[in-house]
C-alpha positions as CSV (number, residue, x, y, z in Angstrom):
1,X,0.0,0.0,0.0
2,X,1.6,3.6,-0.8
3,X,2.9,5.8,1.7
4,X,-1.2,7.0,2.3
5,X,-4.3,5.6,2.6
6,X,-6.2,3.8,-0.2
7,X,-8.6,5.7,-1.5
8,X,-11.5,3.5,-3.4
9,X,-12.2,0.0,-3.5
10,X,-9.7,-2.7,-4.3
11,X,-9.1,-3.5,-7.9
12,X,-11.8,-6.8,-8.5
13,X,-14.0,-5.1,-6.4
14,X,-17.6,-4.8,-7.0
15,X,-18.7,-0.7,-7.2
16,X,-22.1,0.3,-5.8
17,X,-24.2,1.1,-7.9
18,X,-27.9,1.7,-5.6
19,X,-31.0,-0.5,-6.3
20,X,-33.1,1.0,-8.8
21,X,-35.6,4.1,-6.9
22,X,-32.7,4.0,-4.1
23,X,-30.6,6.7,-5.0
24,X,-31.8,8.9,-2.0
25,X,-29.9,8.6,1.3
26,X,-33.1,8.9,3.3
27,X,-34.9,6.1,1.4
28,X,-31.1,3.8,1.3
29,X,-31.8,4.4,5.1
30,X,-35.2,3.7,5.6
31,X,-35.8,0.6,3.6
32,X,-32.1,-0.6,4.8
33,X,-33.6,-0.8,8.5
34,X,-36.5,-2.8,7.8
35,X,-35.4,-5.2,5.1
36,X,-35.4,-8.6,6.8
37,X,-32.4,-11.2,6.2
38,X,-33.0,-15.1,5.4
39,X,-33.0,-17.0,8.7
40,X,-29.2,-17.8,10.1
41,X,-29.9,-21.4,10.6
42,X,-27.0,-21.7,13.0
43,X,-26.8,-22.5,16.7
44,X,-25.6,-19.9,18.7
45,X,-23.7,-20.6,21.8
46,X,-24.5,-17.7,24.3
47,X,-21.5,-16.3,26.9
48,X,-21.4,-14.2,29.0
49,X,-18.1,-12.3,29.2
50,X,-16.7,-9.6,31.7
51,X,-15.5,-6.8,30.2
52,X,-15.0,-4.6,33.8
53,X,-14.3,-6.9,36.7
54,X,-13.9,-3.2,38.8
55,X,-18.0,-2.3,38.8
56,X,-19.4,-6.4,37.3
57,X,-20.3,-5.6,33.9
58,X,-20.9,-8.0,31.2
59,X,-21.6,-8.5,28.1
60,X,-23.4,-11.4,26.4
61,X,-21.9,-12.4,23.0
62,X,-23.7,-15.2,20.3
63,X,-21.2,-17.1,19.5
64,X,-20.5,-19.1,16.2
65,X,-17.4,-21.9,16.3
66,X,-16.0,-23.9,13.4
67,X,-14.9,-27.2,14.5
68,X,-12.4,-27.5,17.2
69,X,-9.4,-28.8,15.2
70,X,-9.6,-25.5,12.6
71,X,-11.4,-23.4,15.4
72,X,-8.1,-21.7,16.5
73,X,-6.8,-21.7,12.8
74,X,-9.8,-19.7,11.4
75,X,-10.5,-16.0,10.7
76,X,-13.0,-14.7,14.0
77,X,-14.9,-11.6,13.6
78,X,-16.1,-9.5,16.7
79,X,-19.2,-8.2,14.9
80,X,-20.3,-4.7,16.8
81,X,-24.1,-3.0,16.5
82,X,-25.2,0.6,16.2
83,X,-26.7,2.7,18.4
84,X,-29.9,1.2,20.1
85,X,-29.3,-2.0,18.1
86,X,-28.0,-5.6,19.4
87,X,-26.1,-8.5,18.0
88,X,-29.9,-9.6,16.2
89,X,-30.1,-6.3,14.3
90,X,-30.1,-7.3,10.5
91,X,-27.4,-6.0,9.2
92,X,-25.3,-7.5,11.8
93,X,-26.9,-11.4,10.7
94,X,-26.5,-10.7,7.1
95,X,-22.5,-10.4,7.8
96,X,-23.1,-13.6,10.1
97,X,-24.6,-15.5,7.4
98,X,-21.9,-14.1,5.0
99,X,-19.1,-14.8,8.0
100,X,-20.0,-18.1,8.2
101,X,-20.3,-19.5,4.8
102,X,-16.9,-18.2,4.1
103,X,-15.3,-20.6,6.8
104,X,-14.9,-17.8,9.7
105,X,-15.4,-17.9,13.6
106,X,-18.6,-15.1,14.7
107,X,-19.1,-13.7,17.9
108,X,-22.2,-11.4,17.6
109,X,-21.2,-9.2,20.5
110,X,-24.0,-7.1,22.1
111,X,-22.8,-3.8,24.0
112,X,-23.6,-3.3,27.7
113,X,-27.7,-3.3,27.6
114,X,-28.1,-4.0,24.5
115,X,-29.9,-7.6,23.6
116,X,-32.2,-7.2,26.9
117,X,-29.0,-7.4,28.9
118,X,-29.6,-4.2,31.1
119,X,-29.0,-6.8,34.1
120,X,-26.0,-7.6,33.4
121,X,-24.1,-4.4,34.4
122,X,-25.0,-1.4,36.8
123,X,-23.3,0.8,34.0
124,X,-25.1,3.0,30.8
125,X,-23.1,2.0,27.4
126,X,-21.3,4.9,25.7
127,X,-19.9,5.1,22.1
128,X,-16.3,5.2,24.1
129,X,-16.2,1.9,25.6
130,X,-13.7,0.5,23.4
131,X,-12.1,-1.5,26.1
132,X,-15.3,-3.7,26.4
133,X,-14.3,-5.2,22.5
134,X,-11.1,-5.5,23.8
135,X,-12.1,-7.4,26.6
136,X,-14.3,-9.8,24.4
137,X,-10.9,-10.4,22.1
138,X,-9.1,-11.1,24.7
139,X,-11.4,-13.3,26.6
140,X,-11.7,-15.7,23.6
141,X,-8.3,-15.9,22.2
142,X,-7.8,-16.6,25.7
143,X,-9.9,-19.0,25.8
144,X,-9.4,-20.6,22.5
145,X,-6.0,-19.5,21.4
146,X,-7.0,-17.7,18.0
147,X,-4.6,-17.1,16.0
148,X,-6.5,-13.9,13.9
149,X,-9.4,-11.7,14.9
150,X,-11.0,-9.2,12.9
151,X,-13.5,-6.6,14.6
152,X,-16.3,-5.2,12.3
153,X,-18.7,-1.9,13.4
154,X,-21.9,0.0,12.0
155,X,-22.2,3.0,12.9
156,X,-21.6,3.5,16.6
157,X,-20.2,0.2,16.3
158,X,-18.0,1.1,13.8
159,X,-16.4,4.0,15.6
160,X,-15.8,1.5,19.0
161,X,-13.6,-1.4,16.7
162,X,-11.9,2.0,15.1
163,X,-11.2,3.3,18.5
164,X,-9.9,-0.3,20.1
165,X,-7.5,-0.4,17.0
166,X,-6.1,2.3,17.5
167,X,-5.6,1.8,21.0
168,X,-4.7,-1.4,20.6
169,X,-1.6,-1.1,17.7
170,X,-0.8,-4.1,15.9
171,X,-0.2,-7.1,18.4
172,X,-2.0,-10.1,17.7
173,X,-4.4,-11.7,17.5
174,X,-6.1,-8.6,15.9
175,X,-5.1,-9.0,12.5
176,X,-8.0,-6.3,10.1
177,X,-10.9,-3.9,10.6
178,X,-13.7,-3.1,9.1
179,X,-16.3,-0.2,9.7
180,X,-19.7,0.7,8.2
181,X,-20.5,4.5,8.4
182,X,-18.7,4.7,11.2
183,X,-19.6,7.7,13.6
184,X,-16.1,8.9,13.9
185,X,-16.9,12.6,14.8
186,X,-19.2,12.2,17.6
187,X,-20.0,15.9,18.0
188,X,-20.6,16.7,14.3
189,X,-22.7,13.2,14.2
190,X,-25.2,14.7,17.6
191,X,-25.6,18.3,15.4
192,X,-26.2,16.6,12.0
193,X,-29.3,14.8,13.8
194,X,-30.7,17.2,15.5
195,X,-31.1,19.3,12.1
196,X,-34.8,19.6,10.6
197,X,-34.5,17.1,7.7
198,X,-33.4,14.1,10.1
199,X,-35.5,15.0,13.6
200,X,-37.3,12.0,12.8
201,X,-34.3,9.6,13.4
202,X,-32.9,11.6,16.4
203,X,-36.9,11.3,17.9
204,X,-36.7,7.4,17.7
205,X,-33.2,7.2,18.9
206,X,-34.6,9.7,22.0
207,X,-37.4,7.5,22.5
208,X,-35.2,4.5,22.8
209,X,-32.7,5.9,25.1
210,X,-35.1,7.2,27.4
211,X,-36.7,4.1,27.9
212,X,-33.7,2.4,28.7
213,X,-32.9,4.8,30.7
214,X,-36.0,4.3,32.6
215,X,-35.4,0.5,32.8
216,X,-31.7,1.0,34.5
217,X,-33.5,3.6,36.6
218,X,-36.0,0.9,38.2
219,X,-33.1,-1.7,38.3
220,X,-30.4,0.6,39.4
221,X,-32.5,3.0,41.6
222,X,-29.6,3.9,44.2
223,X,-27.8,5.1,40.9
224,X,-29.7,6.5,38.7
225,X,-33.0,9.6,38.8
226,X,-35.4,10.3,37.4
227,X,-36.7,13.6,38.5
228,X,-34.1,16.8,37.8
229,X,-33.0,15.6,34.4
230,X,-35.4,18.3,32.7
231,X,-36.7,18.6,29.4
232,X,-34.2,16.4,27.1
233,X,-35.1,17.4,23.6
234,X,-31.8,16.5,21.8
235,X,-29.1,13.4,21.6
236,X,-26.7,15.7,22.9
237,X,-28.9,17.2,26.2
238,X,-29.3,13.2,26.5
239,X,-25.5,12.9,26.0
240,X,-25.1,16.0,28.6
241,X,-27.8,15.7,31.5
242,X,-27.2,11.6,31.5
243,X,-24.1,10.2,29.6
244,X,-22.5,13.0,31.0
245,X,-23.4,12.9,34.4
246,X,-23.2,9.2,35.3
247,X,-20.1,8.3,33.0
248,X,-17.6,10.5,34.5
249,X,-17.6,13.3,31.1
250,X,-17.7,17.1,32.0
251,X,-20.1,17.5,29.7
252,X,-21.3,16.0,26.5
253,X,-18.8,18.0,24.7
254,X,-16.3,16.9,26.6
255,X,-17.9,13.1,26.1
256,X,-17.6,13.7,22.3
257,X,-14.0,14.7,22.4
258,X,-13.1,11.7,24.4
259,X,-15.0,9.0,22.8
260,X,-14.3,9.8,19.0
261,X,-12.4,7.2,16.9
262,X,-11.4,10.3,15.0
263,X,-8.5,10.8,18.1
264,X,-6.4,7.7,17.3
265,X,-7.2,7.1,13.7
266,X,-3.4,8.0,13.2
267,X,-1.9,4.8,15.3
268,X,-4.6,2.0,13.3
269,X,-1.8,-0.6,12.6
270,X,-4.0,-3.2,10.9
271,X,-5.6,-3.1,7.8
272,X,-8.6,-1.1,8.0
273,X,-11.6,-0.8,5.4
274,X,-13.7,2.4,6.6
275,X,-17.1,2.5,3.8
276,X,-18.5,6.1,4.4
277,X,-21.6,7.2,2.1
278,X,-21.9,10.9,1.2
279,X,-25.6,10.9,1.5
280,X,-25.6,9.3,4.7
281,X,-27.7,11.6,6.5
282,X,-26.4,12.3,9.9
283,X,-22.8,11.1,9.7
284,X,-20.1,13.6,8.6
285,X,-16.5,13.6,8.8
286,X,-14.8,16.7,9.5
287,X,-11.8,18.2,7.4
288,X,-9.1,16.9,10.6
289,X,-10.8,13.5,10.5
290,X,-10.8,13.3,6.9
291,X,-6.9,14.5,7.2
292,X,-5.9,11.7,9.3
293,X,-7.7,8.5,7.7
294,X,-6.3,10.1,4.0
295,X,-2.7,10.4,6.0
296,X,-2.5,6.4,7.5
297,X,-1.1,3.9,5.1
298,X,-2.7,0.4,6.7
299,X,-6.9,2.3,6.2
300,X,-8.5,1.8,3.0
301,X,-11.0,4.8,2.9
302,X,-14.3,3.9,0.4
303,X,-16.5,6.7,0.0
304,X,-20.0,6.3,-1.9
305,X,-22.2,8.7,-3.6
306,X,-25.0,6.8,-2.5
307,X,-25.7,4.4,0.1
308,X,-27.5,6.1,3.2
309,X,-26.6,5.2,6.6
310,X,-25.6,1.7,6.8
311,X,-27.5,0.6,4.1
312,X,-26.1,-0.1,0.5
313,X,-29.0,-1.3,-0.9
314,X,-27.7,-2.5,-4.2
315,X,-29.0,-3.1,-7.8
316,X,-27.8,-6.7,-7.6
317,X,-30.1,-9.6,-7.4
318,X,-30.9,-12.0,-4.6
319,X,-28.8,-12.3,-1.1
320,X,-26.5,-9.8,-3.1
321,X,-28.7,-6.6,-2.6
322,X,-26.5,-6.2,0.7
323,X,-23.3,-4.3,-0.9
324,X,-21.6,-3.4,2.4
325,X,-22.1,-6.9,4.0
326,X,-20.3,-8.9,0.8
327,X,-17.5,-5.8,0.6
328,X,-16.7,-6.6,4.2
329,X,-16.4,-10.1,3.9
330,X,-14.6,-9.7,0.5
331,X,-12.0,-7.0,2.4
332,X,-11.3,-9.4,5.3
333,X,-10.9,-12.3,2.8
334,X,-8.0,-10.3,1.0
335,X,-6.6,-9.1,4.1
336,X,-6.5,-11.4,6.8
337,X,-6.1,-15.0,4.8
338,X,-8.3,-17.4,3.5
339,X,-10.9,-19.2,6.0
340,X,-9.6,-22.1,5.7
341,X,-5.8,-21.8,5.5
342,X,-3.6,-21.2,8.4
């Protein structure tokens, strides 16, 4: 790779081109989010991992194994979930399916909460907790010395496996990345929402949080209030009267600073695909950010005309509609070895 990042696909690699009527972010997004996946057919072997022995939390992962004799041999992907999603959201079983045919290891890891897990930690999830997907690596190449591990993110997802690869350099066994409109710039991510054009998606997200929030609030009532939080109209007066105030941030400025991938973009040691659509409609990249991913030699930066947030709704037939999900599993193919080598 030259001395900067790789700008564009691969050569041999499919272009998106969107699905016919699909050429609109908004509509990419829309129909993106509710277009089901065939069933996995796979058996999932549930764990429960501790990612903060300090204050109890876990996580629960779905887990995926090839056989034991090739287990440790095989390509595993940590697959991370967006905002208010879980290790069932579709987009996150279409890689599965994908993952699996192609010979690799899965573990479908759901952030603290997430999944109907808000039991399993006294703690609210945050888009910095990078250290919990480092936890998850480590507990399972632990556990079942793998040799390679690849981490893949949407969205907030995408900006937590960006964030632990950077912090995390290039020891093994993390051996590529690979993020999906990845929510890099925090800050510039809470102000594109909260514009007119995309209320309704920062109203649903609201609505989500808030109802969590009242969950950990009747399990955790020595921690958390209700009363005093006043009118919370906005992700970031979310981020700022509750992220804020129970995760140890000054502020929610402050918590977008600290938690952005965009800080450590510069030390990513492992080959990184980063698939960023220019009508996504509330992710942006700021000129710094943009600077940094153009300026790092092991990222392969692919930005889209089209695609909406997460989405890539593609003109091709069948299973192959999903762009994104078959460029992934393409990338990590190229990167980190063939499934079934050593």
């Amino acid at each position: 790779m030259s001395p900067q990042a790789a700008i564009g696909l691969p050569e041999g690699f499919p272009p998106f081109v969107p699905r016919r009527g699909l050429s609109n972010g908004h509509l990419q997004t829309i129909v993106g989010n509710y277009l089901p996946r065939p069933p996995l057919g796979l058996n999932s072997d549930p764990e429960i991992v501790v990612v903060d022995p300090a204050d109890g939390s876990r996580v629960l992962c779905q887990c995926h194994w090839q056989p034991e004799p090739v287990r440790a041999a095989r390509l595993t992907l940590v697959l991370v979930h967006g905002l208010e999603g879980s290790a069932d959201s579709q987009y996150i079983l279409g890689v599965t399916a994908r993952a699996w045919a192609a010979g690799f290891n899965i573990v479908r890891m759901n952030m603290r909460n997430c999944g109907d897990t808000d039991g399993l930690t006294p703690t609210l999830y945050h888009s910095g907790l990078s250290g919990d997907v480092a936890a998850v690596v480590r507990h399972f190449a632990a556990r079942f010395g793998l040799q390679r591990v690849a981490l893949v993110g949407y969205s907030m997802g995408g900006n937590l496996v960006l964030k632990m690869a950077g912090e995390w350099g290039s020891g093994a066994p993390l051996a590529a990345v690979a993020a999906v409109c990845p929510a890099m710039d925090l800050a510039a991510g809470s102000d594109a929402l909260h514009l007119p054009i995309n209320r309704l998606y920062e109203l649903r997200f609201l609505h989500r949080l808030m109802v969590r929030y009242r969950r950990k609030a009747k399990l955790f009532p020595s921690i958390y209030q209700l009363k005093g939080l006043g009118p919370i109209r906005s992700l970031r007066d979310f981020d700022d009267r509750i992220v804020a105030r129970y995760l140890d941030f000054r502020s929610a400025a402050d918590y977008y600073d600290r938690a952005a991938a965009a800080r450590v973009l510069d030390t990513i040691a492992v080959p990184t695909l980063i698939l960023h659509a220019q009508d996504d409609p509330f992710i942006r990249l700021t000129a710094p950010t943009r600077a940094k991913l153009l300026a790092n030699p092991h990222i392969r930066f692919v930005e889209t005309t089209h695609g909406g947030h997460c989405a890539y709704l593609s003109r091709d037939p069948g299973d192959d509609i999903h762009w994104a999900e078959a460029t992934v599993i393409r990338y990590l193919l190229q990167e980190a070895g063939q499934s079934h080598g050593s």
